[in-house]
MIGUMAR-994955 format. One record per residue (C-alpha): y, z negated, x; residue number from 1. Coordinates in Angstrom, 1 decimal. Layout:
BEGIN
north:Y, up:Z, east:X, nr:NUM .
...
//
This chain:
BEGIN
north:83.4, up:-42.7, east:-12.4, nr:1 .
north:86.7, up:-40.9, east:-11.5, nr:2 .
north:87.8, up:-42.6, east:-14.9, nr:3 .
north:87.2, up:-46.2, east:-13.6, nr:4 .
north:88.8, up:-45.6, east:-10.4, nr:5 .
north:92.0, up:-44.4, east:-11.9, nr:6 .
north:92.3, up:-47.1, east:-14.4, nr:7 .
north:91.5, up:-49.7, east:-11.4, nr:8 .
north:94.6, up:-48.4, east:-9.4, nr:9 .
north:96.4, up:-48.0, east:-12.1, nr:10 .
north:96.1, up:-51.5, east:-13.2, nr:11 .
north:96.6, up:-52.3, east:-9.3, nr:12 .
north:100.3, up:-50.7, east:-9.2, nr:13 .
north:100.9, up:-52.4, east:-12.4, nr:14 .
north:99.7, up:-56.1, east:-10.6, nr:15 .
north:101.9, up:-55.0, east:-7.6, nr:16 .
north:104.8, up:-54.0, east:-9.5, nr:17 .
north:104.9, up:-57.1, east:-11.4, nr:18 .
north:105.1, up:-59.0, east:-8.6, nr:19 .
north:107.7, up:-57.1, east:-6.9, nr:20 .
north:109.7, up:-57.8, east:-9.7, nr:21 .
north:108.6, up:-61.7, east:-10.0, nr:22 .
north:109.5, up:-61.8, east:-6.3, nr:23 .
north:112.9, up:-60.2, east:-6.7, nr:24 .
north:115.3, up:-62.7, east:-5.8, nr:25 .
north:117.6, up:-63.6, east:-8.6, nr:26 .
north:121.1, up:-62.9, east:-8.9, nr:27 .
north:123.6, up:-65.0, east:-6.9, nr:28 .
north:127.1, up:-66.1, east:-8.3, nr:29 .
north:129.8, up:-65.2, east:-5.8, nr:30 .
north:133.1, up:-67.0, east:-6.4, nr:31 .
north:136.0, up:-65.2, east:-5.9, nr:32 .
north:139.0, up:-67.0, east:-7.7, nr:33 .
north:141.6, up:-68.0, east:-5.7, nr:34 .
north:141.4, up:-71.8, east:-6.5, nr:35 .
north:137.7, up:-71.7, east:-6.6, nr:36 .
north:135.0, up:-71.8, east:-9.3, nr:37 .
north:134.0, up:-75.2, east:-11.6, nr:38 .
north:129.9, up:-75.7, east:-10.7, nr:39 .
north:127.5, up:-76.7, east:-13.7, nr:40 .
north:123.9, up:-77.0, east:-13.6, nr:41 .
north:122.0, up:-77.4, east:-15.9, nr:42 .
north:121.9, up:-80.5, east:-17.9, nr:43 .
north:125.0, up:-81.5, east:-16.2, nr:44 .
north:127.8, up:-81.9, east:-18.0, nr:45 .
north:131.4, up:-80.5, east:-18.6, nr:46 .
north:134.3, up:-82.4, east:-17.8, nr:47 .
north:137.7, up:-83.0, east:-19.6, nr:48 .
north:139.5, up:-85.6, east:-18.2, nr:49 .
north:142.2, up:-87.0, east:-21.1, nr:50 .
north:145.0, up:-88.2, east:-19.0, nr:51 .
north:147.2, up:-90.3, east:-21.6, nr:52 .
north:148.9, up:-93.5, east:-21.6, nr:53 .
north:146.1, up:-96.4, east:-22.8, nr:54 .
north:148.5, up:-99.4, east:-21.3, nr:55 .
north:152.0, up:-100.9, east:-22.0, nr:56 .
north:154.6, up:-100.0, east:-24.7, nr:57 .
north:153.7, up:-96.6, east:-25.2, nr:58 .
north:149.8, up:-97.1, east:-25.9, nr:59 .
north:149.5, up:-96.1, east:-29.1, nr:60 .
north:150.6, up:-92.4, east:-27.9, nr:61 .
north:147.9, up:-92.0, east:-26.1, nr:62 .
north:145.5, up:-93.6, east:-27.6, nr:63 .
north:146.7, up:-91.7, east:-31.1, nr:64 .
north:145.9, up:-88.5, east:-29.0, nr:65 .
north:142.5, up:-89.3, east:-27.6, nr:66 .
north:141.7, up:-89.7, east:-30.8, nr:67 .
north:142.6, up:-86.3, east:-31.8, nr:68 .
north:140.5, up:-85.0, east:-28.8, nr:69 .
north:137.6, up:-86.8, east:-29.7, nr:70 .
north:137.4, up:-85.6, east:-33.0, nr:71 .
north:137.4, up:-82.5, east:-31.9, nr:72 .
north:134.8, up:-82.7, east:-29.4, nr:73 .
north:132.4, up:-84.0, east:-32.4, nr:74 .
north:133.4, up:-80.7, east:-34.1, nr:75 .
north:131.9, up:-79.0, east:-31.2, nr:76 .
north:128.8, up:-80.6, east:-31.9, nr:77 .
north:129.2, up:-82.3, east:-28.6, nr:78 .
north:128.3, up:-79.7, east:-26.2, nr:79 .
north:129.9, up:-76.3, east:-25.0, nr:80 .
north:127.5, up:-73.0, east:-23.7, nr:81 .
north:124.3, up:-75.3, east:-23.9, nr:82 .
north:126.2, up:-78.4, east:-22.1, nr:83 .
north:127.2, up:-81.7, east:-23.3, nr:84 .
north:131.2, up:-82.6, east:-22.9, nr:85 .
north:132.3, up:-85.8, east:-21.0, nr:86 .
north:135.8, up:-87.2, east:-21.2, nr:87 .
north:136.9, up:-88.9, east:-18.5, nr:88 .
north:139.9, up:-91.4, east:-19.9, nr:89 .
north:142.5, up:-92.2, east:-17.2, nr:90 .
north:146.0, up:-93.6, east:-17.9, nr:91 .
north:148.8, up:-92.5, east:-16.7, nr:92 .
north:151.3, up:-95.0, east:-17.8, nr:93 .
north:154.0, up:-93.1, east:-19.1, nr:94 .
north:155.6, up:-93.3, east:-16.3, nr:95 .
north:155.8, up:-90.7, east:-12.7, nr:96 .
north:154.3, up:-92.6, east:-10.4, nr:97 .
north:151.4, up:-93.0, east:-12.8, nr:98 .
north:150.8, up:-89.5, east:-13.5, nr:99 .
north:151.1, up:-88.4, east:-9.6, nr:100 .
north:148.5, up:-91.4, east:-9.2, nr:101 .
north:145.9, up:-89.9, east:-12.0, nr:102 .
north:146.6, up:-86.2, east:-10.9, nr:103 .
north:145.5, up:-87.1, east:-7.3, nr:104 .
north:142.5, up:-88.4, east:-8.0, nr:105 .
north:141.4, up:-85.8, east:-10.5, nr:106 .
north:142.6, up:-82.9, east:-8.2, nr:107 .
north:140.0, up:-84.8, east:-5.6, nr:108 .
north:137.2, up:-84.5, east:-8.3, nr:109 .
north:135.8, up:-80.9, east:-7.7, nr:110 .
north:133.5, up:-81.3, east:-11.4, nr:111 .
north:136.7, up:-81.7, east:-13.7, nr:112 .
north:137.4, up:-78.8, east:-15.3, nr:113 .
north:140.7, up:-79.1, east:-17.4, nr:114 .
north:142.9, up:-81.6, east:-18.4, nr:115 .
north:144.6, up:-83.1, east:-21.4, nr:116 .
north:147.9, up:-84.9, east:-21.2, nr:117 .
north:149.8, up:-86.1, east:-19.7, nr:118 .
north:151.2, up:-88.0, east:-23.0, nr:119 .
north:154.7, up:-88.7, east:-21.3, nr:120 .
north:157.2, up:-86.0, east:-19.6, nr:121 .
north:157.7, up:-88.0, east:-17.0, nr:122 .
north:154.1, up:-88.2, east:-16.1, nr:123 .
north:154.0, up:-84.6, east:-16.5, nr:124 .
north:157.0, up:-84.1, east:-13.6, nr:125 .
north:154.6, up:-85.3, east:-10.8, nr:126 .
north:151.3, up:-84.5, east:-12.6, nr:127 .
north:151.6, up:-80.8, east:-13.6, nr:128 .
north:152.5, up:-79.5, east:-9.4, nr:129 .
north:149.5, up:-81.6, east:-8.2, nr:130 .
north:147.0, up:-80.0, east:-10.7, nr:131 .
north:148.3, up:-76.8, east:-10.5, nr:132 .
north:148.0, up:-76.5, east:-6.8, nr:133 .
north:144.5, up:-77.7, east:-7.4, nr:134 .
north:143.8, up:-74.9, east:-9.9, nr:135 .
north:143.1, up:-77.1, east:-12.9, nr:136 .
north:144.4, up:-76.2, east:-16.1, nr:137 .
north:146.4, up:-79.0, east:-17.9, nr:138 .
north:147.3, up:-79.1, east:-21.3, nr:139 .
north:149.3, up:-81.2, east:-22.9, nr:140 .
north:149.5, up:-82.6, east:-26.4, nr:141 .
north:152.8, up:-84.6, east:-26.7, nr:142 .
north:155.3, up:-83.4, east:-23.4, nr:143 .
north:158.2, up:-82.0, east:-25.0, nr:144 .
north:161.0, up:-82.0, east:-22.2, nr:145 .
north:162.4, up:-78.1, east:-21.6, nr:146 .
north:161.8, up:-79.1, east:-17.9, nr:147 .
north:157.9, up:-78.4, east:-18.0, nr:148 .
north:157.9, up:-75.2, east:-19.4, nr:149 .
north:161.3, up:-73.9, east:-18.1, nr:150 .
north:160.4, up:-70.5, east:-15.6, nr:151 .
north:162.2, up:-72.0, east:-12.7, nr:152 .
north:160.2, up:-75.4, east:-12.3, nr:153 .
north:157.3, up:-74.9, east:-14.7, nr:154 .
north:153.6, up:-75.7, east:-12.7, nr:155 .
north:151.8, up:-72.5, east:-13.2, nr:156 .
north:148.5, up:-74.3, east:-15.2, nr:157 .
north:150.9, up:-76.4, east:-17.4, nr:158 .
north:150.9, up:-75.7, east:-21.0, nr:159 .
north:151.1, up:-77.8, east:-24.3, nr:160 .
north:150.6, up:-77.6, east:-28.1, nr:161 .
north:154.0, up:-79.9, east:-28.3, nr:162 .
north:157.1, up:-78.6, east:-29.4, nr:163 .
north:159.7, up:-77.9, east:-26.8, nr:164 .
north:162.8, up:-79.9, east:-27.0, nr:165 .
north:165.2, up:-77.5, east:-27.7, nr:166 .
north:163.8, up:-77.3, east:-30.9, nr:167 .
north:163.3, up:-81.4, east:-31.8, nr:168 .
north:166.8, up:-81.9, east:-29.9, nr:169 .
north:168.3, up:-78.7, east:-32.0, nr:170 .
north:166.9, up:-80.2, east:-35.2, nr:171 .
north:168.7, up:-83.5, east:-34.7, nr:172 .
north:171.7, up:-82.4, east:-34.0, nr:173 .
north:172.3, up:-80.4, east:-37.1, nr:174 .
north:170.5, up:-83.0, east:-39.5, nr:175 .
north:173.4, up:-85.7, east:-38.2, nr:176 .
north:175.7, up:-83.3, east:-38.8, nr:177 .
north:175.2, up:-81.2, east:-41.7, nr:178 .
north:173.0, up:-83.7, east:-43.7, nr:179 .
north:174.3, up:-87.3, east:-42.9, nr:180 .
north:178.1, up:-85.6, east:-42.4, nr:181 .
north:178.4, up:-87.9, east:-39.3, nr:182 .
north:181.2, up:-86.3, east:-37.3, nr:183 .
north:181.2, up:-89.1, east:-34.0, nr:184 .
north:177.8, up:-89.3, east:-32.3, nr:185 .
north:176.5, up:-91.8, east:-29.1, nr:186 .
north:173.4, up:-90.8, east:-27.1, nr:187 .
north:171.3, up:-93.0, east:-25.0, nr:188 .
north:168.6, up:-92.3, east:-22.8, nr:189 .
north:166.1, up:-94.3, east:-20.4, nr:190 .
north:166.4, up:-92.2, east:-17.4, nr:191 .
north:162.9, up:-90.8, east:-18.3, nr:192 .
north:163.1, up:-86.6, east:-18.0, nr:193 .
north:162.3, up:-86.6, east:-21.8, nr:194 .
north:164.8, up:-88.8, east:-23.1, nr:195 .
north:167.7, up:-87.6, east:-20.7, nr:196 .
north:167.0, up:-83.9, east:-21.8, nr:197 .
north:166.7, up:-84.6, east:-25.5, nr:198 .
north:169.5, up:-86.8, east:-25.4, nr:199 .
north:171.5, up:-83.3, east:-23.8, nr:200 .
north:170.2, up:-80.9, east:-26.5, nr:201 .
north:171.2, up:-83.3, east:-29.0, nr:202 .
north:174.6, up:-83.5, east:-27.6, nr:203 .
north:175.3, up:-80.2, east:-26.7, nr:204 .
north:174.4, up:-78.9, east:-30.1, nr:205 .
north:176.1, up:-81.8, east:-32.1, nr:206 .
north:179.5, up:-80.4, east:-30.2, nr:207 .
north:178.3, up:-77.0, east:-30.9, nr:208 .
north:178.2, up:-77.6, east:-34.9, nr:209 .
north:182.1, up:-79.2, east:-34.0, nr:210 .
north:180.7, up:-83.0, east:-33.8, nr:211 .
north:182.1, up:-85.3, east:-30.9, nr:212 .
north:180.3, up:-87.0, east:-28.5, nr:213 .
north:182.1, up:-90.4, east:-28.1, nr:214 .
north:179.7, up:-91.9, east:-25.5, nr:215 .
north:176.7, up:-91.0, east:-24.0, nr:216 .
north:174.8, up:-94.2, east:-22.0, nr:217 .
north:171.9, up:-95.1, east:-20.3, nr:218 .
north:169.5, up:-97.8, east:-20.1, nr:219 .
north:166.4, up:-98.8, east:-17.5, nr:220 .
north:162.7, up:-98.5, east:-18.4, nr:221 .
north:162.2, up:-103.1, east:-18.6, nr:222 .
north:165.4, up:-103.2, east:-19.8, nr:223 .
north:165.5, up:-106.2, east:-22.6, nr:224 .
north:168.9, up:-107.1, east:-23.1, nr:225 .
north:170.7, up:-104.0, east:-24.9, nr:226 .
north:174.0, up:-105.5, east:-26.3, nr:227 .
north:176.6, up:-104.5, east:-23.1, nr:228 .
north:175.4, up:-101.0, east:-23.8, nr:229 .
north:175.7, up:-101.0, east:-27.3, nr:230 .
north:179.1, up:-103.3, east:-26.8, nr:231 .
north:180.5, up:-100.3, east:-25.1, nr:232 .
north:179.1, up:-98.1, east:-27.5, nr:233 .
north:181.0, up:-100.2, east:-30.7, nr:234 .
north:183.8, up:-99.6, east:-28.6, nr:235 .
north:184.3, up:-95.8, east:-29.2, nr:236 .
north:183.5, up:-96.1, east:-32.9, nr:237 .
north:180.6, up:-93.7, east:-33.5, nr:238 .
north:179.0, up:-92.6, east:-36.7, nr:239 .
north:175.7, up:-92.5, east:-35.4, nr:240 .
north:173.6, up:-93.5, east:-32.3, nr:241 .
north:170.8, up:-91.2, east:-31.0, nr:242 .
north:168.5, up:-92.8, east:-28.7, nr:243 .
north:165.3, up:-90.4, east:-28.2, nr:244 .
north:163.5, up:-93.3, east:-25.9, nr:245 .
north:160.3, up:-95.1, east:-26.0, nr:246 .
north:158.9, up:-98.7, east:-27.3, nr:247 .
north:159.7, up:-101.5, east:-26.7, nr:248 .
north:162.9, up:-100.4, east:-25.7, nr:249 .
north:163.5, up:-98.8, east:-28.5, nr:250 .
north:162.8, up:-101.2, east:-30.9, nr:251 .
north:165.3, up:-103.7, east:-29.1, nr:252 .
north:167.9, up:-101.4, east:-29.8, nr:253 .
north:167.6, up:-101.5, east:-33.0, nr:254 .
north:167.2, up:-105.1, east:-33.4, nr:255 .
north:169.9, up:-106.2, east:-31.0, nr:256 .
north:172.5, up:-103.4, east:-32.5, nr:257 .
north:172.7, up:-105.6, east:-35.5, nr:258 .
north:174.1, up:-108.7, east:-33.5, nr:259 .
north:177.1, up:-106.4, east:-31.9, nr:260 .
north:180.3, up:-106.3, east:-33.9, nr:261 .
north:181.3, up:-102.7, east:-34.9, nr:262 .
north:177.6, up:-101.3, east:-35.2, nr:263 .
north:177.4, up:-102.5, east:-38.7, nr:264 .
north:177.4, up:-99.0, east:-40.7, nr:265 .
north:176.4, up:-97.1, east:-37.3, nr:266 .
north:173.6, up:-95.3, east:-38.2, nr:267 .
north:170.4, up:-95.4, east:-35.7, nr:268 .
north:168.4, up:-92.3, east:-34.9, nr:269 .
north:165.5, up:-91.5, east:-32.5, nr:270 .
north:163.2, up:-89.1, east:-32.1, nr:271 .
north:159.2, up:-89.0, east:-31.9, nr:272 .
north:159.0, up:-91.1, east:-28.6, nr:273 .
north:159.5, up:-94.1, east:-31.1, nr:274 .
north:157.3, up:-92.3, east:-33.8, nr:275 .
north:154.6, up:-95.2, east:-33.8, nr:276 .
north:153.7, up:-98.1, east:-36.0, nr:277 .
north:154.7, up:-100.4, east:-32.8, nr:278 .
north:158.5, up:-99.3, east:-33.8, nr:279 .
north:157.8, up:-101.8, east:-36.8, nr:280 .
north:156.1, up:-104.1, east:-35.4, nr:281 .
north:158.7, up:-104.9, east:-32.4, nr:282 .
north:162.3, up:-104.2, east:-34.1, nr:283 .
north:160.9, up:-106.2, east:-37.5, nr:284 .
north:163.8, up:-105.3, east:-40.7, nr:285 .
north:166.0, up:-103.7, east:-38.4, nr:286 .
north:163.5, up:-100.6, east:-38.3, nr:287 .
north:164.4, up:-100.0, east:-42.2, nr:288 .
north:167.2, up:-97.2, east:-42.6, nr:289 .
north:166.2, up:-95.7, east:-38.9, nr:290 .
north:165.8, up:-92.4, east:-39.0, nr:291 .
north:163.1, up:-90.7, east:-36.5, nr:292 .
north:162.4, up:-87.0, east:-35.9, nr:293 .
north:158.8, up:-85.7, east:-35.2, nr:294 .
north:156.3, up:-83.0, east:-36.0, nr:295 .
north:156.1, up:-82.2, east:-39.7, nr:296 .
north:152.7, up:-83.1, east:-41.0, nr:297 .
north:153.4, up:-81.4, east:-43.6, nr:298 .
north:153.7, up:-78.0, east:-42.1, nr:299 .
north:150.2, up:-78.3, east:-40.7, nr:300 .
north:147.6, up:-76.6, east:-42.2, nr:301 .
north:147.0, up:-78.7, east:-45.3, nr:302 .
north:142.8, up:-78.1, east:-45.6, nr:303 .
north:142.2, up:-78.3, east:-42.2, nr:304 .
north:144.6, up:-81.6, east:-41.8, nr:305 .
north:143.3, up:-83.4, east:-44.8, nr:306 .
north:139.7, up:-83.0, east:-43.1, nr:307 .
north:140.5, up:-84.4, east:-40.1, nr:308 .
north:142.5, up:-87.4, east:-41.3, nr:309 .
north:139.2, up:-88.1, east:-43.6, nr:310 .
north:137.0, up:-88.0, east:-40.1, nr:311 .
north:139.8, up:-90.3, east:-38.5, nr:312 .
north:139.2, up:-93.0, east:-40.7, nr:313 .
north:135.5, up:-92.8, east:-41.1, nr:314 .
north:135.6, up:-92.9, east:-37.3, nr:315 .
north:138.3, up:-95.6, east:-36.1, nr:316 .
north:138.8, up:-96.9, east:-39.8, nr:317 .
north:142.5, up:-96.1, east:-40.2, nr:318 .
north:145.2, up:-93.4, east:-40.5, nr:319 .
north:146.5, up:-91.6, east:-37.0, nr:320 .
north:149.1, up:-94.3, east:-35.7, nr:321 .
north:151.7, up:-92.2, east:-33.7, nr:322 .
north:152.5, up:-88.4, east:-34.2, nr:323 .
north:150.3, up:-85.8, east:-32.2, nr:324 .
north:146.8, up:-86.7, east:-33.1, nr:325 .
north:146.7, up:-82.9, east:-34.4, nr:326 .
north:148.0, up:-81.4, east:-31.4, nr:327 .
north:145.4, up:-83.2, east:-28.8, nr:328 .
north:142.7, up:-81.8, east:-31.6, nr:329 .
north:144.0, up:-78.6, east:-31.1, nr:330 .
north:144.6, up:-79.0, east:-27.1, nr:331 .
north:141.1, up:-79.5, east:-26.8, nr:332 .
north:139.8, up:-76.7, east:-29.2, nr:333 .
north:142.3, up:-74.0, east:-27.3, nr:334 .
north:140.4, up:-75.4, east:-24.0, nr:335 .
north:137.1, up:-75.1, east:-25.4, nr:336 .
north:137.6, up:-71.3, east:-26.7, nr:337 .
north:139.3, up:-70.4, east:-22.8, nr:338 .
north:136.3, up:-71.9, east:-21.1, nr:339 .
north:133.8, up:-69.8, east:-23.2, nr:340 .
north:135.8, up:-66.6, east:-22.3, nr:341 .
north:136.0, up:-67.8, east:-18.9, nr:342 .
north:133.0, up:-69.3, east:-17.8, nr:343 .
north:129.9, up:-67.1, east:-16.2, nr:344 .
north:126.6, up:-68.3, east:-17.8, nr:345 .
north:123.5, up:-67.6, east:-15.2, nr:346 .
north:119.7, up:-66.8, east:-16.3, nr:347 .
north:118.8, up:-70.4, east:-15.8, nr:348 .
north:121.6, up:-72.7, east:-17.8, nr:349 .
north:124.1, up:-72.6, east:-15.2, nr:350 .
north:127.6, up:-72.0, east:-15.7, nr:351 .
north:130.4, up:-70.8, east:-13.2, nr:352 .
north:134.0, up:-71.4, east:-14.4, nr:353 .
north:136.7, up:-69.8, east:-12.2, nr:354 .
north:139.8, up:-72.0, east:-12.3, nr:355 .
north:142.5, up:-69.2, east:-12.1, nr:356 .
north:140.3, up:-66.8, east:-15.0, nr:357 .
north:140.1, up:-70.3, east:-17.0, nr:358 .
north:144.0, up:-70.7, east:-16.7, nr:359 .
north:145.0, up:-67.1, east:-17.9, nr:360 .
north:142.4, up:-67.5, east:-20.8, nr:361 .
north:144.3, up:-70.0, east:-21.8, nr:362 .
north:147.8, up:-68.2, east:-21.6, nr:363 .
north:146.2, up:-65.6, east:-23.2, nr:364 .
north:146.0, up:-68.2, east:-26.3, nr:365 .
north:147.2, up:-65.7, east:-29.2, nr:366 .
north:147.1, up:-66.6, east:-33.2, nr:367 .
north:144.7, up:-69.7, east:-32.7, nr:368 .
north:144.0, up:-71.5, east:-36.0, nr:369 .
north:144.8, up:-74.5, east:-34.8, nr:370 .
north:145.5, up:-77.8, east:-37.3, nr:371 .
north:148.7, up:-77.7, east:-36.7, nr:372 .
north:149.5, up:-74.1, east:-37.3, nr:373 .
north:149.4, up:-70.6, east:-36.0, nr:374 .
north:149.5, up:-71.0, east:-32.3, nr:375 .
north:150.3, up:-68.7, east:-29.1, nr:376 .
north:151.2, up:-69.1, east:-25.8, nr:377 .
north:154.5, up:-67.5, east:-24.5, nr:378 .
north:154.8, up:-66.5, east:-20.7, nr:379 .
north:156.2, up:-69.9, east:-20.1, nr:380 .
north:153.0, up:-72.3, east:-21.3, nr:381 .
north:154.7, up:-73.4, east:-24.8, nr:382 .
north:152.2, up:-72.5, east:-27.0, nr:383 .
north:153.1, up:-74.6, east:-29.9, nr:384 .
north:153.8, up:-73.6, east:-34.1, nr:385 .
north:157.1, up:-76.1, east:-34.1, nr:386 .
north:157.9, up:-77.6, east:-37.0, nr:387 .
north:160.4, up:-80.3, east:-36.8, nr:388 .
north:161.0, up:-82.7, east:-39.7, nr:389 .
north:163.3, up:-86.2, east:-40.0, nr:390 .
north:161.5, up:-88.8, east:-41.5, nr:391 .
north:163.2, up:-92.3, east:-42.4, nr:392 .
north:161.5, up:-95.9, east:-42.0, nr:393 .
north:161.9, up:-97.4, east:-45.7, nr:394 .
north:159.0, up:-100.6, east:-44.8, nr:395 .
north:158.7, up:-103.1, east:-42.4, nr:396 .
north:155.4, up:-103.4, east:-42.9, nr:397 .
north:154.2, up:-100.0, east:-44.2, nr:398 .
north:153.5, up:-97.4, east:-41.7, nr:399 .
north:151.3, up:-93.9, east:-43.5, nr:400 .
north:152.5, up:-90.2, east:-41.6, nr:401 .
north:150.0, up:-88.8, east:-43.5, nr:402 .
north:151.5, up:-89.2, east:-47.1, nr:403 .
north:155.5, up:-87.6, east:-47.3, nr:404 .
north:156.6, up:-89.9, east:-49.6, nr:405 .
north:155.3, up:-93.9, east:-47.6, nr:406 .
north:156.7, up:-95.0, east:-44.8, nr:407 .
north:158.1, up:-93.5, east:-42.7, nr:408 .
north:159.6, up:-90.9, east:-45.7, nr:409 .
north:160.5, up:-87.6, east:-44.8, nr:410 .
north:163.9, up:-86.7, east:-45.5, nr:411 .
north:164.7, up:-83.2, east:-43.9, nr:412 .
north:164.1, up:-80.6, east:-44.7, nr:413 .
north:164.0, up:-81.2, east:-48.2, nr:414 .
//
């Protein structure tokens, strides 16, 4: 009888201590991050926003990397820690009054959780402050002005997979020099921080390598009449013009430089803000003999490229149209990998991500496998593996950047 009893209580305490534990409330997520902690329940989703240029002269740019960043979000099967991925597409029109537009709202919208862009600098200027103050990491895939990442004005959750300009600017300075053996160089710029500071590199280091800067000009963002700028230009006899600006301006430099007496054997240079198949399109013939710098596709990593331009065309049915589809692929990857070391994932689904702990993941970036080579984040947000090349358009009509040896060629380094 003593027998029963004890096995009765026993299974009693057991009862009873199941349902202490069953009533134990479960833990609680406290936030503690400075600039507050990215909510996710589950089913719900998590958001990217891909704030790129979709409108106007620079489209392609942007919609070249959204591209990239979709790809790469089918590569993650979709999802991230059990939840799908939404982007959220807003355009930022190239310009600074359209990134401060794009980063207000999204600093408003308490679910995104990073950001990739802007595709301009000079969306970037106003963007970056606004986001950063707001805690949410950007990244971009195409700024390259020194500006953004310089320790004195750099927003503290700005980074980018882009080169820095000191290297692109650096790069066409000394193939002007030392490979074409021009000795009188011109500059213009559009006002924009990108163009004005590449324009600078390119000039300081041209006068470095013993060169001589015989004009350096500028022209308006609208602008369509070039010729009293490149009048004055034919004027001081250059060798070579370097205008590091965007379409369609840049385009109608080109064109127009051929109607103005004394430009005849200048040479025309420009730099991966005209890297696009809407250079051909606008200047027509003149675009043939123009030489542009951008990121060398062929410094990528050559399995991992080749795969993704086969998924590009099975998925939009063409070649990448402008120059930093890979770097948006790998933007979005780098984000992906900081939000899984970041986020807190709860019993039930639910995921905490703490905006500052998801902005030094990201700095903590360090020999990532990206497509476009071995990349790390210095102390400044450039986080890039630059390679610079200097490719040549040979077609009017033929526009490849995945093939060295189409349209545009590359020339340098050889």
């Amino acid at each position: 009888m003593k027998k029963r009893w004890f096995v009765f209580m026993a299974l009693v305490l057991a009862a009873v201590a199941v349902g202490l534990v069953a009533c134990k409330p479960k833990p609680k997520f406290e936030c503690t991050d400075p600039k507050g902690c990215v909510e996710i329940k589950p089913g719900e989703p998590i958001r990217v926003a891909a704030a790129l240029v979709y409108s106007g002269g620079a489209a392609s740019y942007g919609i070249d990397s959204k591209r990239g960043i979709e790809i790469a979000i089918d590569d993650l099967g979709g999802e991230l820690l059990g939840h799908p991925i939404e982007l959220v597409a807003e355009d930022t029109q190239c310009n600074p009054e359209g990134g401060q537009a794009v980063a207000q709202k999204l600093a408003a919208d308490k679910t995104i959780v990073g950001v990739i862009g802007t595709t301009c600098s000079s969306a970037a200027k106003n963007a970056a402050p606004i986001l950063s103050e707001a805690g949410i990491v950007m990244i971009s895939p195409s700024n390259t002005a020194p500006y953004l990442t310089d320790p004195a004005t750099r927003a503290p959750f700005y980074f980018r997979t882009a080169h820095n300009d000191k290297v692109q600017g650096k790069v066409a300075a000394e193939f002007a020099y030392n490979e074409l053996g021009v000795r009188k160089a011109a500059t213009i710029h559009d006002g924009s921080v990108y163009a004005e500071q590449l324009a600078a590199v390119f000039a300081e280091v041209f006068q470095q390598l013993g060169g001589e800067v015989v004009s350096q000009e500028a022209i308006n963002v609208g602008d369509t009449d070039m010729r009293p700028v490149l009048t004055t230009i034919a004027a001081k006899g250059p060798d070579i013009i370097y205008f590091p600006i965007f379409n369609p301006e840049g385009p109608l430099i080109a064109a127009q430089s051929k109607e103005v007496e004394g430009l005849e054997d200048v040479k025309l240079m420009g730099a991966d803000g005209l890297f696009s198949k809407e250079f051909i399109e606008v200047a027509g013939e003149a675009a043939v003999g123009v030489y542009l710098s951008s990121p060398d596709f062929t410094a990528f990593n050559p399995e991992r490229y080749e795969e993704f331009i086969k998924k590009h065309e099975e998925k939009y049915g063409e070649k990448p149209i402008s120059a930093f589809h890979a770097h948006a692929y790998d933007a979005m990857m780098m984000l992906a990998e900081a939000i899984k070391k970041a986020a807190v994932v709860m019993e039930d689904g639910t995921i905490y991500i703490p905006r500052t702990a998801l902005r030094d993941a990201v700095a903590a970036t360090k020999d990532f496998q990206g497509v476009t080579g071995n990349l790390t984040c210095d102390a400044n947000g450039d986080c890039a593996d630059p390679h610079i090349a200097v490719y040549q358009i040979t077609s009017a009509t033929e526009w490849d950047t995945t093939d060295p040896n189409k349209s545009p060629v590359k020339v340098w380094p050889k």
